[in-house]
DSSP file (Angstrom, degrees, kcal/mol; ACC not computed):
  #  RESIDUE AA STRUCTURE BP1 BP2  ACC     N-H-->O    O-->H-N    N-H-->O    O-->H-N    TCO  KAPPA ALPHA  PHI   PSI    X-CA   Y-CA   Z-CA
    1    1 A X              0   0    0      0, 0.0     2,-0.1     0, 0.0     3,-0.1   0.000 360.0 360.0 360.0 113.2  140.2   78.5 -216.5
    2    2 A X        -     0   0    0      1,-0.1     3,-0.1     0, 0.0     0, 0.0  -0.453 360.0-140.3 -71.0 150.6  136.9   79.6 -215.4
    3    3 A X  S    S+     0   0    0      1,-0.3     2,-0.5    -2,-0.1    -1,-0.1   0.885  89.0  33.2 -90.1 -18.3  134.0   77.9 -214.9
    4    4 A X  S    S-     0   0    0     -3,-0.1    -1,-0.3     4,-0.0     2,-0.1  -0.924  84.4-113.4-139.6 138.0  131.6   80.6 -216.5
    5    5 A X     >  -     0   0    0     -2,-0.5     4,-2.4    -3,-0.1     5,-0.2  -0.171   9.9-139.3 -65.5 131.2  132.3   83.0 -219.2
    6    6 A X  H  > S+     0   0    0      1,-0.2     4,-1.6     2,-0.2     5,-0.2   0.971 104.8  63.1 -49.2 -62.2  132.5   86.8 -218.3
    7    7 A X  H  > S+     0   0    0      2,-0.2     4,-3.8     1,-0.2    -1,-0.2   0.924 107.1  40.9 -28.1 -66.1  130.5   87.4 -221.8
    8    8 A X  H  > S+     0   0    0      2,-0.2     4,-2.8     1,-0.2     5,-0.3   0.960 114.6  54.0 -78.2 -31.0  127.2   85.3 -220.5
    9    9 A X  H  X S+     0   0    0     -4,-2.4     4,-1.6     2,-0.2     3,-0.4   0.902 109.6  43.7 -21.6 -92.2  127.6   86.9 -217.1
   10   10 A X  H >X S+     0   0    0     -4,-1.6     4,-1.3     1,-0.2     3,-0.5   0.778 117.6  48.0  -0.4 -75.6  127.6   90.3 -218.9
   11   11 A X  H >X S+     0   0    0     -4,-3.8     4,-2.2     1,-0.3     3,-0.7   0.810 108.3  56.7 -42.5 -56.3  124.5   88.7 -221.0
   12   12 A X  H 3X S+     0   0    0     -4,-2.8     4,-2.3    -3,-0.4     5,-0.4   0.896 114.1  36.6  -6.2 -77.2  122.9   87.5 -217.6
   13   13 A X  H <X S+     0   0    0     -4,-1.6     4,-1.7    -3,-0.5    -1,-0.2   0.738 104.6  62.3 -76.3 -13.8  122.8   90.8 -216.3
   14   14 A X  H << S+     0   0    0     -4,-1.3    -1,-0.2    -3,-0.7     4,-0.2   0.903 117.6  42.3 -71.1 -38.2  121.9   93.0 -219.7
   15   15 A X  H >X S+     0   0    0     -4,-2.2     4,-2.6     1,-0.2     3,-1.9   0.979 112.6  52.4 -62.3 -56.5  118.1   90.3 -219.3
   16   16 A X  H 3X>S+     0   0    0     -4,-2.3     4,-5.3     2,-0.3     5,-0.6   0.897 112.2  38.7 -61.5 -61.4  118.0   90.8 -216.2
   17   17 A X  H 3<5S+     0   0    0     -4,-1.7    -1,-0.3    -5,-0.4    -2,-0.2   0.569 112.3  53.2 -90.1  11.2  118.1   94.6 -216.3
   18   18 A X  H <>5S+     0   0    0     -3,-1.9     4,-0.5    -4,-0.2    -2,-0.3   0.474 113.8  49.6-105.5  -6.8  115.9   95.1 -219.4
   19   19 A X  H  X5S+     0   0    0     -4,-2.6     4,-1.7     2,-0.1    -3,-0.2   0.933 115.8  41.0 -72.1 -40.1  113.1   92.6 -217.2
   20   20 A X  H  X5S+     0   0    0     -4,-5.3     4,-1.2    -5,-0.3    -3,-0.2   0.971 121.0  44.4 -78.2 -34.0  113.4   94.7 -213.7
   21   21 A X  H  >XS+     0   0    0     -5,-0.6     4,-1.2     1,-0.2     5,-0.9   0.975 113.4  50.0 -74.5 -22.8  113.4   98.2 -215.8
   22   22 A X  H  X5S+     0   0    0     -4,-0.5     4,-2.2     2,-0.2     3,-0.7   0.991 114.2  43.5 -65.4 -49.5  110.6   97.0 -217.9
   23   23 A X  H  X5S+     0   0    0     -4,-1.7     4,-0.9     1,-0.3     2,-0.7   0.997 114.1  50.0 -67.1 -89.0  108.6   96.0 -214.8
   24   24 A X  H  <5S+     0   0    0     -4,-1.2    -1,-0.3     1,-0.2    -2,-0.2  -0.002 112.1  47.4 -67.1  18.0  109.5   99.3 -212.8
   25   25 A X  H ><5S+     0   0    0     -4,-1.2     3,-1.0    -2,-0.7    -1,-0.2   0.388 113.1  52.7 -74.2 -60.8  108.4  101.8 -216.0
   26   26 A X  H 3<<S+     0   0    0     -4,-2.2    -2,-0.2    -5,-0.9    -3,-0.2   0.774 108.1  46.9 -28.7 -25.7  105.1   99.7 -216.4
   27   27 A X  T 3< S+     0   0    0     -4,-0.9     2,-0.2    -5,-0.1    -1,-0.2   0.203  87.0 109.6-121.6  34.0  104.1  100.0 -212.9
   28   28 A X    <   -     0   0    0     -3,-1.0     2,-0.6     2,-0.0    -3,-0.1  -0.657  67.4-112.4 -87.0 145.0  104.7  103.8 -212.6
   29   29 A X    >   -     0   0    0     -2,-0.2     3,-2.1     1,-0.1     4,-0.2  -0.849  22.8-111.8 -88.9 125.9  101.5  106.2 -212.3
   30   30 A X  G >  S+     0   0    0     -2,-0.6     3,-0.5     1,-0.2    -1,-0.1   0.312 111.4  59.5 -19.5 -26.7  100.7  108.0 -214.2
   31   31 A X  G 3  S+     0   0    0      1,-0.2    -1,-0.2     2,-0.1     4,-0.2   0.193 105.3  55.6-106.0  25.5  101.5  111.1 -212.2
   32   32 A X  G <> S+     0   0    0     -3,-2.1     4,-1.7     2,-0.1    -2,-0.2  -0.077  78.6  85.0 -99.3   7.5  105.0  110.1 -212.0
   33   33 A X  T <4 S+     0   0    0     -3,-0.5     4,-0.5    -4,-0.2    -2,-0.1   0.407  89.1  57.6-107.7   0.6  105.8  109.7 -215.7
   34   34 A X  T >> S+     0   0    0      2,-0.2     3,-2.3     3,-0.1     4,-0.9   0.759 109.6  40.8 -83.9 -94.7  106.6  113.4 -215.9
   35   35 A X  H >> S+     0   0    0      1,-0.2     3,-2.5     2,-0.2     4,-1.2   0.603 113.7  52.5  18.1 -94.5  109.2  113.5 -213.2
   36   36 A X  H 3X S+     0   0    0     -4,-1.7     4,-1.9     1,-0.3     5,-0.2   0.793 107.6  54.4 -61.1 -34.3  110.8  110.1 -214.4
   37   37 A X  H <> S+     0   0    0     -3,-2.3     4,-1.4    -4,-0.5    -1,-0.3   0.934 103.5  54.6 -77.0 -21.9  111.1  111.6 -217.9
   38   38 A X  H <X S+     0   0    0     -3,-2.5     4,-4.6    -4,-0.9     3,-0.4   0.978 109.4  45.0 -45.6 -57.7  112.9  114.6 -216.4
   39   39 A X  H  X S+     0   0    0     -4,-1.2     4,-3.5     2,-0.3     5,-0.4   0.992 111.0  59.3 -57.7 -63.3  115.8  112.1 -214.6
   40   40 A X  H  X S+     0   0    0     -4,-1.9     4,-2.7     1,-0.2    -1,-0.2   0.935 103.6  50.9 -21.4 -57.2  115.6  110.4 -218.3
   41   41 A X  H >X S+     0   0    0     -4,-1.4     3,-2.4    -3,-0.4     4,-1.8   0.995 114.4  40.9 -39.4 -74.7  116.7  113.9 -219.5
   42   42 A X  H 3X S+     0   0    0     -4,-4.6     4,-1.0     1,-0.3     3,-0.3   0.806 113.0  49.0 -28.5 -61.6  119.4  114.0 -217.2
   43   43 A X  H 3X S+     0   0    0     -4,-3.5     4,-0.8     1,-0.2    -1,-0.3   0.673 110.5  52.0 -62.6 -13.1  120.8  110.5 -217.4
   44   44 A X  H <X S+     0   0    0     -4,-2.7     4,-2.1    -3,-2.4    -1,-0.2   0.829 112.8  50.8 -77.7 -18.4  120.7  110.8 -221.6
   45   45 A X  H  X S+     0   0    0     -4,-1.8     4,-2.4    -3,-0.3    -2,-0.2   0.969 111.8  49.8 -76.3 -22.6  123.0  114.6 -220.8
   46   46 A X  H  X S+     0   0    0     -4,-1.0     4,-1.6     2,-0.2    -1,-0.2   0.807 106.7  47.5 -69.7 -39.3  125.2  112.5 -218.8
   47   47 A X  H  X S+     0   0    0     -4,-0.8     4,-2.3     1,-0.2    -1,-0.2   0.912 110.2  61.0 -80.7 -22.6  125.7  109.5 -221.5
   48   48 A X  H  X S+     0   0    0     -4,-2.1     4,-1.3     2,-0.3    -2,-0.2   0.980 101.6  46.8 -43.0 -66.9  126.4  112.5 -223.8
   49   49 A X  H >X S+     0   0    0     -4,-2.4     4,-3.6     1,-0.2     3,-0.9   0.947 111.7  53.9 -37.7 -48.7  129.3  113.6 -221.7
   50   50 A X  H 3< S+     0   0    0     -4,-1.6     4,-0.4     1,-0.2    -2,-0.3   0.916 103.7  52.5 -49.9 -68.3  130.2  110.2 -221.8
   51   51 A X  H 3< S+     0   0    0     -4,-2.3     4,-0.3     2,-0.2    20,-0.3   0.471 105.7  59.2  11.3 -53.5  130.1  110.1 -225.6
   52   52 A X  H <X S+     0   0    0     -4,-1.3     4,-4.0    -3,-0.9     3,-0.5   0.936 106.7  41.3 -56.2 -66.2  132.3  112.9 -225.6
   53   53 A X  H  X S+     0   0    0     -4,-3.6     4,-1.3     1,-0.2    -2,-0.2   0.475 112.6  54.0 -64.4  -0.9  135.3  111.5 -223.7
   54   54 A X  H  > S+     0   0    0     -4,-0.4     4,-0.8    -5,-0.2    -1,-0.2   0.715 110.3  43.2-116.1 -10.9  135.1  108.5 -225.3
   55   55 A X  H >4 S+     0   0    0     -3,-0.5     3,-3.1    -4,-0.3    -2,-0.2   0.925 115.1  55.1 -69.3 -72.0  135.3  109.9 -229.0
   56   56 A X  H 3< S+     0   0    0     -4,-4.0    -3,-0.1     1,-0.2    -2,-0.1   0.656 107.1  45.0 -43.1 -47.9  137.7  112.0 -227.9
   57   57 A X  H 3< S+     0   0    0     -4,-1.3    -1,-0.2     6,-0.1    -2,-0.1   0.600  92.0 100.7 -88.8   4.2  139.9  109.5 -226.5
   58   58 A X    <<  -     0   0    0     -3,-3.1    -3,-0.1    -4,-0.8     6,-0.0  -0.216  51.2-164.1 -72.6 173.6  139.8  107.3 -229.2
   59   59 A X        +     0   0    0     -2,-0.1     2,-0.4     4,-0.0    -1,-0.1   0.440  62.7  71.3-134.3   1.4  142.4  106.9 -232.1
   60   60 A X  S  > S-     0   0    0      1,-0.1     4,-1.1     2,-0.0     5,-0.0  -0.873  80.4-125.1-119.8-173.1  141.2  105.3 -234.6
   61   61 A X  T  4 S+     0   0    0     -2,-0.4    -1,-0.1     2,-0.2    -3,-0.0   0.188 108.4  56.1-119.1  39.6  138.9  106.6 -236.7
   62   62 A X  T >4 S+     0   0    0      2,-0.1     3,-3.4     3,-0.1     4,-0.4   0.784 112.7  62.9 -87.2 -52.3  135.8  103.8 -236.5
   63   63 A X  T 3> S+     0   0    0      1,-0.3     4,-1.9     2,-0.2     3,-0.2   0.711 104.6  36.8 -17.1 -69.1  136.5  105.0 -232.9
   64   64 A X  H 3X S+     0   0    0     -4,-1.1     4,-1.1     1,-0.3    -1,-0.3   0.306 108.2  60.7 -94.4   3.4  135.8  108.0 -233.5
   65   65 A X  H <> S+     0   0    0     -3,-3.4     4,-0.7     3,-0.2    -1,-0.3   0.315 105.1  53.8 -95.6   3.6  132.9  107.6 -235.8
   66   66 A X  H  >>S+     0   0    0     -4,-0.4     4,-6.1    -3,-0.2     5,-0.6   0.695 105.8  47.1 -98.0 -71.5  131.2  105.9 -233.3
   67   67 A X  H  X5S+     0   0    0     -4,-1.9     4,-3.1     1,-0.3     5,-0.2   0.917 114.5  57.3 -29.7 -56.9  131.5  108.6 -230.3
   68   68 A X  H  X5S+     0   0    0     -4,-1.1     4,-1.8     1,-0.3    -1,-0.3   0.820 107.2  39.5 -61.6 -42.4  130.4  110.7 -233.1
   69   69 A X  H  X5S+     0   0    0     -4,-0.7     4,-1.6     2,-0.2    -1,-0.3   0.750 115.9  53.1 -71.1 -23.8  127.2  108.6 -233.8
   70   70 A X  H  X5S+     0   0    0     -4,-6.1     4,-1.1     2,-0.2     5,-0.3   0.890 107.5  50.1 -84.0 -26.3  126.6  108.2 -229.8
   71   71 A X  H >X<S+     0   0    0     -4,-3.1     4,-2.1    -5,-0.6     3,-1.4   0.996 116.3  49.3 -76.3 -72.0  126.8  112.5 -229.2
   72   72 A X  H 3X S+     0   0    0     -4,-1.8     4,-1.1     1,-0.3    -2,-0.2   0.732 119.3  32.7 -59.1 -46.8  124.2  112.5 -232.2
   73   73 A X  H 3X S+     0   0    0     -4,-1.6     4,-2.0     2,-0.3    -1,-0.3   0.620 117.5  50.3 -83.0 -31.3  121.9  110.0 -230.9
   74   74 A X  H XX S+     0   0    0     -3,-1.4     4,-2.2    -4,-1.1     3,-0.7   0.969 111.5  54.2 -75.6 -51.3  122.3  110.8 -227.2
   75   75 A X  H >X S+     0   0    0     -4,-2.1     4,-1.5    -5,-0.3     3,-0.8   0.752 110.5  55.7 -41.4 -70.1  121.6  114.7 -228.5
   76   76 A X  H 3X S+     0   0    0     -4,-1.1     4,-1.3     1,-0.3    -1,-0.3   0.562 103.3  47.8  56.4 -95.9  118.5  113.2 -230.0
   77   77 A X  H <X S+     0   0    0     -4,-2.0     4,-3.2    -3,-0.7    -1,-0.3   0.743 105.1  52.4  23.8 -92.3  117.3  111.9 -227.5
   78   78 A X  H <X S+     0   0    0     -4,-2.2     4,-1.4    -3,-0.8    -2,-0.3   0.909 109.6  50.2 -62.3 -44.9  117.4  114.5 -225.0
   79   79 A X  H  X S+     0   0    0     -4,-1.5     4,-1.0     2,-0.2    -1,-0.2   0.831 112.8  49.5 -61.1 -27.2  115.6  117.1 -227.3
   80   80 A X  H >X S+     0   0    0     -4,-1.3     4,-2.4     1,-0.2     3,-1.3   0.975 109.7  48.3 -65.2 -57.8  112.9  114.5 -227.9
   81   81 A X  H 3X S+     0   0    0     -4,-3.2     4,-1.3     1,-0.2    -2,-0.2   0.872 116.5  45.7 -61.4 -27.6  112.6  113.7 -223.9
   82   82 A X  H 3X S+     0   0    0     -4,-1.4     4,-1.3    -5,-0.3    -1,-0.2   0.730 112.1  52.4 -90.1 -19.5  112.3  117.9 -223.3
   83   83 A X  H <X S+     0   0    0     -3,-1.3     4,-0.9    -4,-1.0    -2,-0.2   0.835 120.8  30.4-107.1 -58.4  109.8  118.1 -226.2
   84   84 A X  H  < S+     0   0    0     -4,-2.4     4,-0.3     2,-0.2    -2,-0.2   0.507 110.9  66.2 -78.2  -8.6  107.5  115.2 -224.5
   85   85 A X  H  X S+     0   0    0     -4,-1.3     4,-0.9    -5,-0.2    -2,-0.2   0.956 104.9  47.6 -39.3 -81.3  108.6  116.3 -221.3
   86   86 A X  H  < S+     0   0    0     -4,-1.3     2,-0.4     2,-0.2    -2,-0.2   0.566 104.5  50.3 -16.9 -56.6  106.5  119.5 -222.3
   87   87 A X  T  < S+     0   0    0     -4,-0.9     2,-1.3     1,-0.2     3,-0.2   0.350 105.1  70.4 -87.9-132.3  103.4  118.3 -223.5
   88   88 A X  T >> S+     0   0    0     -2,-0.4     3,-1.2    -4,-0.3     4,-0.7  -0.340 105.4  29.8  17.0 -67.5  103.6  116.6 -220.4
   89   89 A X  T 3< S+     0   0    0     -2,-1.3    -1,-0.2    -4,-0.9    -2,-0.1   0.522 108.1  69.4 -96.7   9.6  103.1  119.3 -218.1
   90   90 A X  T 34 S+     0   0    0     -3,-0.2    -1,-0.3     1,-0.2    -2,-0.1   0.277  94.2  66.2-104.5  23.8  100.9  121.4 -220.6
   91   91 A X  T <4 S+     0   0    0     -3,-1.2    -2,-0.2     3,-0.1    -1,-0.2   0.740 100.9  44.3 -64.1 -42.5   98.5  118.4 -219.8
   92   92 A X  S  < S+     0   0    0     -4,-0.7     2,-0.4     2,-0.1    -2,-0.2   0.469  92.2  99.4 -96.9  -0.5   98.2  119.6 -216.1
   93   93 A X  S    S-     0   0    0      1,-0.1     2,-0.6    -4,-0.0    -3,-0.0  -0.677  82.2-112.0 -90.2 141.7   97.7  123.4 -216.9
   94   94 A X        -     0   0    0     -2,-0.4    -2,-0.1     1,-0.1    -1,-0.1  -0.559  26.7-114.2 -96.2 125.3   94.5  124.2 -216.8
   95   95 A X        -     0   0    0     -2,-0.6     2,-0.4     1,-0.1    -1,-0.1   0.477  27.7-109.0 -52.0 147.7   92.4  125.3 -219.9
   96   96 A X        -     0   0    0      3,-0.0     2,-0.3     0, 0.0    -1,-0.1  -0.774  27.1-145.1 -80.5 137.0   90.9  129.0 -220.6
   97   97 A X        -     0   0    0     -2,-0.4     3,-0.1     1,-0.2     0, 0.0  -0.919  26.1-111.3-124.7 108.6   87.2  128.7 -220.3
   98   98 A X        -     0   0    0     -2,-0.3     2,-0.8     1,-0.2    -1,-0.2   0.409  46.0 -91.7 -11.7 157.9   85.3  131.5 -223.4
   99   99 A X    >>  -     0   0    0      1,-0.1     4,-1.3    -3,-0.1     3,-1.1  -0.885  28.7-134.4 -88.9 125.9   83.8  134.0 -221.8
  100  100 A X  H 3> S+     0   0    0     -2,-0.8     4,-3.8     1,-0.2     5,-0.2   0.827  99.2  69.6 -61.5 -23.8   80.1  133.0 -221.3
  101  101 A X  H 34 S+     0   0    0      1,-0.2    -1,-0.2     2,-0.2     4,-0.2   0.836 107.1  41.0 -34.8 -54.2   78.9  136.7 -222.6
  102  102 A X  H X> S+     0   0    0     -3,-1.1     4,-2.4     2,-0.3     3,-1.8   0.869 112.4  48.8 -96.5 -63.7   80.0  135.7 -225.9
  103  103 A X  H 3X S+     0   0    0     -4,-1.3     4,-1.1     1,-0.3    -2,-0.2   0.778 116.0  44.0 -70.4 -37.0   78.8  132.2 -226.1
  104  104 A X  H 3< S+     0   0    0     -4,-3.8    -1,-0.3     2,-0.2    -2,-0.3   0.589 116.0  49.1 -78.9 -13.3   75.2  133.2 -224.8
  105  105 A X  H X> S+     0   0    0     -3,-1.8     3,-4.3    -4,-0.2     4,-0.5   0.903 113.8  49.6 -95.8 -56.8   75.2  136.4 -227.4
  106  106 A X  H >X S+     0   0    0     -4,-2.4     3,-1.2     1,-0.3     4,-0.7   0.752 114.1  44.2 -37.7 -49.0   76.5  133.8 -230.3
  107  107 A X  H 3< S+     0   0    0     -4,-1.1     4,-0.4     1,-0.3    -1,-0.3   0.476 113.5  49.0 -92.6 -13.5   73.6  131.3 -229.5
  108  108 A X  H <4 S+     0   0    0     -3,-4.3    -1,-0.3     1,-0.1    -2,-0.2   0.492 111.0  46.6-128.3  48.1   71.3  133.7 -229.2
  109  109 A X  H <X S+     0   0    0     -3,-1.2     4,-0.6    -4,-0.5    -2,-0.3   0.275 115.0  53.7-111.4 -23.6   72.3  135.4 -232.8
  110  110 A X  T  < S+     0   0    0     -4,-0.7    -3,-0.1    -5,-0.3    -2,-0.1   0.602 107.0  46.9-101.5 -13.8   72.2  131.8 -234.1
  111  111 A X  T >4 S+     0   0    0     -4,-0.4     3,-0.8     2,-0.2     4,-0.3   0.790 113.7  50.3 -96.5 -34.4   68.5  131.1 -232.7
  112  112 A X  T 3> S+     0   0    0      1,-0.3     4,-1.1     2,-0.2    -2,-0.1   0.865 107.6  51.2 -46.2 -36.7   67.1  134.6 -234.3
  113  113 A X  T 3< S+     0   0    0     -4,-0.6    -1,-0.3     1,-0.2    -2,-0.2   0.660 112.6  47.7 -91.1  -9.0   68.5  134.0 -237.6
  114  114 A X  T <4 S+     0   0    0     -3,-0.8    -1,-0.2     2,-0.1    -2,-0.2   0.385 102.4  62.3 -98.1 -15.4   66.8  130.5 -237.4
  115  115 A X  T  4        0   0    0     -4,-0.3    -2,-0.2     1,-0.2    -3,-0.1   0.821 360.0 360.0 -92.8 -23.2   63.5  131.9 -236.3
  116  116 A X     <        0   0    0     -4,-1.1    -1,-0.2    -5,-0.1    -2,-0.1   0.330 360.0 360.0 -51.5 360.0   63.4  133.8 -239.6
């Protein structure tokens, strides 16, 4: 007989690790949240693999509708994180600036026609 069930253990540690992840992904800077969504990337291709083998090796076929639903979701996932990943780093590239020729001929085609 045990004195404490393996289930609220489990439970214990599932609180426990959505408080510390919640607390380290809040206190990230901002010019780290690119990065950490790349290693996101990864770790969702990794539960995908995961996903795989574990549809595969099931036998029944809830089993296997489940793997099926975790490869969809994980897939999901990953295209979403590469997608925000993206506009991510087209934040930090830096914009094309008009040519000023243009902008000064326009403003002073827009002051003529105003003096008429």
């Amino acid at each position: 007989m045990e004195a404490v069930s393996p289930t609220l253990i489990n439970l214990i540690i599932f609180v426990l690790a959505i408080y510390v992840g919640y607390h380290v992904v809040w206190n990230v800077t901002p010019a780290l949240h690119t990065p950490l969504m790349a290693v996101t990337n990864a770790i969702s291709a990794i539960v995908i693999v995961g996903a795989m083998l574990a549809a595969a090796l099931t036998e029944t076929p809830l089993g296997k509708a489940m793997g099926v639903l975790a490869v969809a979701l994980a897939a999901v996932n990953v295209c979403g994180g590469f997608l925000v990943t993206r506009r991510m780093l087209e934040m930090f590239k830096k914009k094309e600036r008009k040519p000023a020729a243009a902008s000064s001929a326009s403003s002073a085609a827009s002051t003529e026609g105003a003096a008429q």
